[in-house]
Steps between C-alpha positions, in 0.01 A plus 500: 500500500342840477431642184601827571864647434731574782707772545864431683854639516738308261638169705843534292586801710423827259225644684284525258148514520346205259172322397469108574240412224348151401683370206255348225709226329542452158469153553255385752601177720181354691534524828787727548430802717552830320800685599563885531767701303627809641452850306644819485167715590573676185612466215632799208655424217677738462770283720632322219345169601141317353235367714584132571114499671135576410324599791111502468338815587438475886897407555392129620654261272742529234571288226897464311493714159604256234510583109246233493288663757561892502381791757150584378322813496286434847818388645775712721891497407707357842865384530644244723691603814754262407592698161538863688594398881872671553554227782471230318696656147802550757507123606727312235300279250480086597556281161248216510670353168647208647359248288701299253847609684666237695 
């Protein structure tokens, strides 16, 4: 996998132009091929939301913000697609809490 980010119109059907960046973990799993996330290409906050990513400073790889773990100083603010993309806040919401019912 290359390194680099990639730079795409949203597969869910908004049009958007996004960022397909390697995802650092916050647990690592040996052997497990690193995935990419895909990123608004900017990010302001004054949009209401937080960053849910910390990308380093060449837009590369990202890494989840976690109050264990927050953005740092040398880092750059990024959202997830999946938090702003209009297509997919249109589509109705699929429960996955199934467990414990008969």
């Amino acid at each position: 996998m290359s390194t680099g980010r990639v730079i795409q119109p949203c597969k869910a059907g908004c049009g958007q132009e996004i960022q397909l960046v390697v995802i650092i973990p916050t647990r690592l799993v040996p052997g497990t091929e690193r995935k990419r996330i895909p990123l608004d290409l900017t990010f302001d906050p004054a949009d209401g939301l937080p960053p849910s990513h910390a990308m380093n400073f060449g837009r590369t790889r990202c890494r989840p913000i976690t109050p264990d773990h927050p953005i740092e100083d040398h880092e750059v603010p990024a959202i997830t697609h999946f938090a702003t993309c209009p297509a997919r806040s249109a589509r109705t919401p699929v429960s996955t809490a199934t467990e414990g019912t008969p």
